[in-house]
VMD Tcl script that builds the backbone (N, CA, C; Angstrom):
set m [mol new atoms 225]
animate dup $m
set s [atomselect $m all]
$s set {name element resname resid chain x y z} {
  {N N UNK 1 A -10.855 6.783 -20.459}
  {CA C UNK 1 A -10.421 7.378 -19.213}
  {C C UNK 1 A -9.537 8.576 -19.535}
  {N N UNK 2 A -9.683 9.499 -18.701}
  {CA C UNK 2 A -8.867 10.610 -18.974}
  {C C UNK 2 A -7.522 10.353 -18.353}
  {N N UNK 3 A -6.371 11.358 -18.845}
  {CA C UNK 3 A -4.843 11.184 -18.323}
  {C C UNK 3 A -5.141 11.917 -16.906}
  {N N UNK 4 A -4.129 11.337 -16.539}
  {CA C UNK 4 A -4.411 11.481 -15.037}
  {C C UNK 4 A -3.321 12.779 -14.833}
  {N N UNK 5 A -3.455 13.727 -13.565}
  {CA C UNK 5 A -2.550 14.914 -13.449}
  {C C UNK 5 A -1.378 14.324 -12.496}
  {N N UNK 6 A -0.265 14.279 -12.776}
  {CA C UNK 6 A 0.412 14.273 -11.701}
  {C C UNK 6 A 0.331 14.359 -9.980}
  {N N UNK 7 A 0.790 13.934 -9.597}
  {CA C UNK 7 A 0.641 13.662 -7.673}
  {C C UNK 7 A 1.494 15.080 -7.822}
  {N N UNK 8 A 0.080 16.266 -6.670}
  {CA C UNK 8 A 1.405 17.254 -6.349}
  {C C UNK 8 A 2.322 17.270 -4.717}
  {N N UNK 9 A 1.605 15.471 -4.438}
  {CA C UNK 9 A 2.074 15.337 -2.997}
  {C C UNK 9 A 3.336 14.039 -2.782}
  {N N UNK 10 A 4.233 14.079 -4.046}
  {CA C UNK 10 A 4.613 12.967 -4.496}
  {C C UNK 10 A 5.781 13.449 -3.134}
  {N N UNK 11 A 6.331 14.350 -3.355}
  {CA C UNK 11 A 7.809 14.379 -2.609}
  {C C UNK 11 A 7.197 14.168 -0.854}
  {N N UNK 12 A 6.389 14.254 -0.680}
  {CA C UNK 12 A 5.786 14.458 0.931}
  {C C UNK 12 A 5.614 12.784 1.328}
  {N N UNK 13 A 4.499 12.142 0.156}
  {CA C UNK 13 A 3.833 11.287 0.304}
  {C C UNK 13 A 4.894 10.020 0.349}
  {N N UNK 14 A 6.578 10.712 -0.502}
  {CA C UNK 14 A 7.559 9.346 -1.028}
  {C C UNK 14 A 8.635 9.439 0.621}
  {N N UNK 15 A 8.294 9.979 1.614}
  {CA C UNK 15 A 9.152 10.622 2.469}
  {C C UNK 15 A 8.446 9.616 3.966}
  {N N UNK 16 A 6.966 9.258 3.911}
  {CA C UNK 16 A 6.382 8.764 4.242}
  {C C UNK 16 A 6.034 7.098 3.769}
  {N N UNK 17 A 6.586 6.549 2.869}
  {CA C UNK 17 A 6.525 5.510 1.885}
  {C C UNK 17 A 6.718 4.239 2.377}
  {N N UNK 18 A 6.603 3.396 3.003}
  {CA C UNK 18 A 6.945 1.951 3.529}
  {C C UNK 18 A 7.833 0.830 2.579}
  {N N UNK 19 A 7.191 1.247 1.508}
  {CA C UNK 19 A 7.698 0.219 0.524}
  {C C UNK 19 A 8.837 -0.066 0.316}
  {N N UNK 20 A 9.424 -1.383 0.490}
  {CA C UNK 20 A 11.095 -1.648 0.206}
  {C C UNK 20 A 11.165 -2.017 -0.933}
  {N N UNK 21 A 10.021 -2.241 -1.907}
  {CA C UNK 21 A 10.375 -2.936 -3.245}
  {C C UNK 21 A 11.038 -1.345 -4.001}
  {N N UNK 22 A 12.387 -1.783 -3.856}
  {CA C UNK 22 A 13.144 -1.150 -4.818}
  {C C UNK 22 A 12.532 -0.540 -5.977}
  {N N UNK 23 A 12.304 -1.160 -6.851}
  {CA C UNK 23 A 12.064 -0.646 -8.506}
  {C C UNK 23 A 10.726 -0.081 -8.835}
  {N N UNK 24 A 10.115 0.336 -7.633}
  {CA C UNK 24 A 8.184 0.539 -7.490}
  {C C UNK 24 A 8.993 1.885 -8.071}
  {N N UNK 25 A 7.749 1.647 -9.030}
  {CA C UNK 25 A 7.360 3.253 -9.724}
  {C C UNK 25 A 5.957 4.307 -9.182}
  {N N UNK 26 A 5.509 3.729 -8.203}
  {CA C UNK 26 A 4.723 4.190 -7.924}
  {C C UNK 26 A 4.501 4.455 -6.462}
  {N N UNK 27 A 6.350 4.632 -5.805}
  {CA C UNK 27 A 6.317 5.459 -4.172}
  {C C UNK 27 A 5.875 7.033 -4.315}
  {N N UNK 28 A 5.041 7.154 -3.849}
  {CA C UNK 28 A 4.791 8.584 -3.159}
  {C C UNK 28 A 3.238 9.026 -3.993}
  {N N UNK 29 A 2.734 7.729 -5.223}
  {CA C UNK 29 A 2.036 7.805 -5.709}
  {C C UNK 29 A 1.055 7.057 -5.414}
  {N N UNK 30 A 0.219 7.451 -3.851}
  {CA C UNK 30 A -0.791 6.557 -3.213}
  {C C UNK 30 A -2.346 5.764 -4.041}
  {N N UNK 31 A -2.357 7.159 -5.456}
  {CA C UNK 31 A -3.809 6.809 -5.822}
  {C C UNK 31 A -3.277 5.502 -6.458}
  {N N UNK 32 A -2.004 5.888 -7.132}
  {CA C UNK 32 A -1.567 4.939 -8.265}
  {C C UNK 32 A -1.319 3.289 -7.383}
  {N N UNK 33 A -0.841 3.159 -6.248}
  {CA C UNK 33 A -0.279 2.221 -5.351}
  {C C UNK 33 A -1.501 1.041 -4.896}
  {N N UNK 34 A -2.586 2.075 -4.668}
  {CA C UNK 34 A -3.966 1.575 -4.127}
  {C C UNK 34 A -4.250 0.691 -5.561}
  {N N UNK 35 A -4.676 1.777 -6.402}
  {CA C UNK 35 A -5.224 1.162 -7.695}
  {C C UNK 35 A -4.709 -0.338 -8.091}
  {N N UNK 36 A -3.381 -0.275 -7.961}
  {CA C UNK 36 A -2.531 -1.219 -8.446}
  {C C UNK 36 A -3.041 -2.414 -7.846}
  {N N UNK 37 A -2.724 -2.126 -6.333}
  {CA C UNK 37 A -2.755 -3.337 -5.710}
  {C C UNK 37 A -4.066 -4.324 -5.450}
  {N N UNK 38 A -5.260 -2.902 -5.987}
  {CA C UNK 38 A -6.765 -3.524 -5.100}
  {C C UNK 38 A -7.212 -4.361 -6.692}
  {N N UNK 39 A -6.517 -3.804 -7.914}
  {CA C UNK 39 A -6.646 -4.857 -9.088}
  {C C UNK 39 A -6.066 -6.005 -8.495}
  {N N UNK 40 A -4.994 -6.443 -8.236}
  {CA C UNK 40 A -4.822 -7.733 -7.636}
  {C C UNK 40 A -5.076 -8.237 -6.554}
  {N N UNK 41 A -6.135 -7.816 -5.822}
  {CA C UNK 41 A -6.536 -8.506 -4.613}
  {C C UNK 41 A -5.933 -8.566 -3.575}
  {N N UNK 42 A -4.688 -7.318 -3.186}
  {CA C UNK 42 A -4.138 -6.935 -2.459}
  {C C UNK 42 A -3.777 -5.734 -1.784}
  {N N UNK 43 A -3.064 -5.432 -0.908}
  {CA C UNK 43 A -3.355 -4.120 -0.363}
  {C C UNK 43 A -1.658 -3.200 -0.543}
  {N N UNK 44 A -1.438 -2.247 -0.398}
  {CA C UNK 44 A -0.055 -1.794 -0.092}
  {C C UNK 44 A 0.528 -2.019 0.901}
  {N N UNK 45 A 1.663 -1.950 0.256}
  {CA C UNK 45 A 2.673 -2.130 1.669}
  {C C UNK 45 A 2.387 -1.445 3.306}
  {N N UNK 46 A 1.926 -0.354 2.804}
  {CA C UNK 46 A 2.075 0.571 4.028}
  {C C UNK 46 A 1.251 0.262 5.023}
  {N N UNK 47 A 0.154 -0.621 4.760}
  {CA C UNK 47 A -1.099 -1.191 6.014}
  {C C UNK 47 A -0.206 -2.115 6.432}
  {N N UNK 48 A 1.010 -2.600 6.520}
  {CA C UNK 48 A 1.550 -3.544 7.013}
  {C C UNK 48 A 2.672 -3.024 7.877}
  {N N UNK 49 A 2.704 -4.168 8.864}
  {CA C UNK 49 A 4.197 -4.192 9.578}
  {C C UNK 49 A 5.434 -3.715 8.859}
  {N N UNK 50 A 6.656 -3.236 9.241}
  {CA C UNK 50 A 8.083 -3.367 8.532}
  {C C UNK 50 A 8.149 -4.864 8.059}
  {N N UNK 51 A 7.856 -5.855 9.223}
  {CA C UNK 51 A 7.941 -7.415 8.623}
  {C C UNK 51 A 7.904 -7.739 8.504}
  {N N UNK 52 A 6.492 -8.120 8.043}
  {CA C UNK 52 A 5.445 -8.482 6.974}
  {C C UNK 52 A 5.480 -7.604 6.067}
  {N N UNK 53 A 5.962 -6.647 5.277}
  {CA C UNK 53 A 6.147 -5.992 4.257}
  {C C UNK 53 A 6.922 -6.307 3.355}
  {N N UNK 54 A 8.083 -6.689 4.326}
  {CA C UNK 54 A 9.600 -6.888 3.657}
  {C C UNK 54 A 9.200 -8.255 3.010}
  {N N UNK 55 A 8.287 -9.070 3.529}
  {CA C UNK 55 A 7.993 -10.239 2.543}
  {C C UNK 55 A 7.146 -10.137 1.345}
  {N N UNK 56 A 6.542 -9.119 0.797}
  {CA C UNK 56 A 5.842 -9.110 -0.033}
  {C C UNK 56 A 4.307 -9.349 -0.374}
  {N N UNK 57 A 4.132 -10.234 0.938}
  {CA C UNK 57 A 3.117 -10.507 0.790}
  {C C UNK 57 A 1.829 -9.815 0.989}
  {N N UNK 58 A 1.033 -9.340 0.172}
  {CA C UNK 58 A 0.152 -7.769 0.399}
  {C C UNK 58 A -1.216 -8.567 0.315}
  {N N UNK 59 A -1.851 -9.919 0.228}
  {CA C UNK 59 A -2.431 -9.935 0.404}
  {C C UNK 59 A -3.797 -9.350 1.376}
  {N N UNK 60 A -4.863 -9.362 1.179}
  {CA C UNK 60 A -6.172 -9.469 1.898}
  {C C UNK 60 A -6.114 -10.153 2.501}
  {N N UNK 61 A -5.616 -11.649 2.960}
  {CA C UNK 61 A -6.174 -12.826 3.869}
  {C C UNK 61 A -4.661 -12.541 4.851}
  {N N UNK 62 A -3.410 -11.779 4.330}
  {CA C UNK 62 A -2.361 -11.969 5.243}
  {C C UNK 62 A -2.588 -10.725 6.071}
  {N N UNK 63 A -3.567 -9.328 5.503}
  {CA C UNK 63 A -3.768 -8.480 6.408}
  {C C UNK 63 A -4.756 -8.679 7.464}
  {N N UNK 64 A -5.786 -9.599 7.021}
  {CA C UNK 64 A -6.778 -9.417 8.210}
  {C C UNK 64 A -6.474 -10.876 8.940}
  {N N UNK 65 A -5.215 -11.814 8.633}
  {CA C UNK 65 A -4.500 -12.636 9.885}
  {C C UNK 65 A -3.629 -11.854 10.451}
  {N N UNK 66 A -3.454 -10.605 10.447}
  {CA C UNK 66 A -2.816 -9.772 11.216}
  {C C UNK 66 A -3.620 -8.733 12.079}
  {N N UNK 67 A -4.451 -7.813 11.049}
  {CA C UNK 67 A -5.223 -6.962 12.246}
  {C C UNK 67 A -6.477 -7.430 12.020}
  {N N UNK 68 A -6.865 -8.611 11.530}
  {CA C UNK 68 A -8.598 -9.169 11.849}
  {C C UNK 68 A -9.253 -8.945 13.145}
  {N N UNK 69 A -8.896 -9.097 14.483}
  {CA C UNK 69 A -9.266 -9.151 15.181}
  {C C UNK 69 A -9.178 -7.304 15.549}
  {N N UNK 70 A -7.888 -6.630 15.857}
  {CA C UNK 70 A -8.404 -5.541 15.637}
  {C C UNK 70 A -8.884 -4.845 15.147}
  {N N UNK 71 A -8.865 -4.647 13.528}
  {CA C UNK 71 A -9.774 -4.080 13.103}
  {C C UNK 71 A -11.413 -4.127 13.293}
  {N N UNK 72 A -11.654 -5.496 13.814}
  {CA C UNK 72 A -13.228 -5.820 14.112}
  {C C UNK 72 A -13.930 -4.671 15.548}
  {N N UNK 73 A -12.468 -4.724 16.216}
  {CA C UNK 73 A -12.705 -3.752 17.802}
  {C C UNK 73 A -13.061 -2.529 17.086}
  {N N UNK 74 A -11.991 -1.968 16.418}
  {CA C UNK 74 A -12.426 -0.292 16.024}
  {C C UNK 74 A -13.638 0.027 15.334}
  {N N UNK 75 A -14.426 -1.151 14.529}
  {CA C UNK 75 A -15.683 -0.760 13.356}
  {C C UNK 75 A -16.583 -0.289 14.775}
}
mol reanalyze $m
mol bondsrecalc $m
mol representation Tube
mol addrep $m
């Protein structure tokens, strides 16, 4: 794999950021955030509530017991 270029939308994208986990190295770094999370079978913070966020829990099964039903309206 090649090195990856820097985010040149880091300061915009970290201004916009949901995430309360403190020590994330990877606010404002969406490709990096996605990547991360969809290796573990989870999603980012930012598809979530403030309070459901603040718990951590990023699952797939805790997002679509939240917008399952809407998201089904918008497809």
């Amino acid at each position: 794999m090649s090195e990856r270029k820097p985010c040149p939308n880091v300061e915009i994208n970290s201004q916009n950021c949901g995430c309360t986990y403190v020590p994330c190295d990877k606010k404002g770094k969406c490709c990096e955030c996605i990547r991360y999370h969809l290796e573990r079978n989870e999603l980012p913070g930012c598809v979530f509530p403030p309070e459901i966020e603040k718990t951590y829990d990023r699952s797939i099964e805790r997002f679509v017991s939240i917008h399952g039903s809407q998201a089904l309206r918008k497809i």
